[in-house]
C-alpha positions as CSV (number, residue, x, y, z in Angstrom):
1,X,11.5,71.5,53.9
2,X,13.1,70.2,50.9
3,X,12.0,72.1,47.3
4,X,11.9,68.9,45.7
5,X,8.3,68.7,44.0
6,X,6.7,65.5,44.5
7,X,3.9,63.3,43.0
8,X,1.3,64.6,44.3
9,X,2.3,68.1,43.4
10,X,3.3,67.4,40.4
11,X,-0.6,65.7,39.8
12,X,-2.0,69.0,41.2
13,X,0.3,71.5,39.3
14,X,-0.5,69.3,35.9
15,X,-4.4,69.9,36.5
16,X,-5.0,73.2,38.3
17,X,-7.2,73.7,35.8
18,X,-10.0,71.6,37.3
19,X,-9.9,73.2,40.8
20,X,-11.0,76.8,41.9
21,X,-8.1,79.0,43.1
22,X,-9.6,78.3,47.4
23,X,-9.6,74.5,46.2
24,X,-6.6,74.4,44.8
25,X,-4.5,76.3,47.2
26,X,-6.3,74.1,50.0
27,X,-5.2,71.1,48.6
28,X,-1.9,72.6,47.8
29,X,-1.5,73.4,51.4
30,X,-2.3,70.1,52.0
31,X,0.0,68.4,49.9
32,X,3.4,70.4,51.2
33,X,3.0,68.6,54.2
34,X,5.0,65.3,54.1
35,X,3.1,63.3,56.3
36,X,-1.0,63.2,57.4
37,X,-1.6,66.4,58.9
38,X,-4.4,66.7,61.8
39,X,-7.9,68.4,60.7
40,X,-7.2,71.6,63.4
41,X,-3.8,72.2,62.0
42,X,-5.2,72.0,58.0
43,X,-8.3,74.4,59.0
44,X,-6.3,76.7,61.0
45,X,-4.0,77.5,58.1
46,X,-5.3,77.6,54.6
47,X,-8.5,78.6,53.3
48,X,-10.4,75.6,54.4
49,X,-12.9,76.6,57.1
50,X,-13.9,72.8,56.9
51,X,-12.4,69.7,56.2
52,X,-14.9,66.9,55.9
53,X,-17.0,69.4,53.2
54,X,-14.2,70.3,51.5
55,X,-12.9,66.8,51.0
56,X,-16.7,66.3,49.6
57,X,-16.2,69.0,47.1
58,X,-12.9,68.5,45.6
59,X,-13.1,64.4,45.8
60,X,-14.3,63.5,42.8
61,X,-12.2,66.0,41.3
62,X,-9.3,64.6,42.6
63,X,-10.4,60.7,41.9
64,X,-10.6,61.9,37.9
65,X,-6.7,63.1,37.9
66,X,-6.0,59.8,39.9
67,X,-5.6,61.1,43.5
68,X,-7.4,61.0,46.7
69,X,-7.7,63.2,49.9
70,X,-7.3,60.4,52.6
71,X,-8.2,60.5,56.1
72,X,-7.3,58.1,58.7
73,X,-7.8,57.9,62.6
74,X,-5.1,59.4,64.6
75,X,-3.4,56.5,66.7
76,X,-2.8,58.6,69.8
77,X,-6.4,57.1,71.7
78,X,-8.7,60.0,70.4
79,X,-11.2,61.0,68.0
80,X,-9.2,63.2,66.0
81,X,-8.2,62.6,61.8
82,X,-5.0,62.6,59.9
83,X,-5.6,64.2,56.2
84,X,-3.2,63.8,53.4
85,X,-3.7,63.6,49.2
86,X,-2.3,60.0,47.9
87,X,-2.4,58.3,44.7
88,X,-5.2,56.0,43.8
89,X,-3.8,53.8,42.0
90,X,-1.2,50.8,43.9
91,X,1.7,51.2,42.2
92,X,2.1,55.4,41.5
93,X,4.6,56.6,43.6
94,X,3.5,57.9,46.8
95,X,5.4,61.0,47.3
C-alpha cells in the first residue's frame, strides 16, 4: 500500500467535520482500498454492520462535498456488490 493520499481522501480529510467519527472511519476504511471492495469484506472490517443502510446515511452527505459511495454488480456471475467512494463530478480525478 502506497502512503500517497488520494482524492478521495483528501475530500474526506477536508470535511470530517460533516461525518460522525463510525461514519467517517467507515468511509475511511472504504476509501484505502484502491479498487471496489465486496460488501462481506467492507462489513467484516470496519464499523459498518451494514452496507446498503450505511450508504443511505452518509450519501447525501457525501453528494454535498462532491463524492459518492458507488456500488456496482460483481462480474464474477453472482449476486454479490463492489463498493467504492468516487467523485461526482466527470472530470475530478478519480483517485
Amino acid at each position: 500500500m502506497n502512503n500517497r493520499i488520494t482524492f478521495v481522501q483528501q475530500c474526506l480529510l477536508e470535511h470530517k467535520r460533516r461525518f460522525t467519527r463510525d461514519e467517517f472511519e467507515g468511509l475511511w476504511a472504504i476509501a484505502n482500498v484502491e479498487i471496489f471492495d465486496y460488501r462481506k469484506a467492507i462489513e467484516s472490517g470496519v464499523r459498518i454492520p451494514y452496507v446498503p443502510s450505511f450508504k443511505q446515511r452518509v450519501e447525501p452527505k457525501l453528494n454535498a462535498i462532491g463524492l459518492t459511495l458507488e456500488s456496482r454488480p460483481a462480474n464474477d456471475g453472482t449476486r454479490r456488490k463492489l463498493y467504492a467512494i468516487r467523485p461526482i463530478k466527470e472530470n475530478a480525478p478519480s483517485c
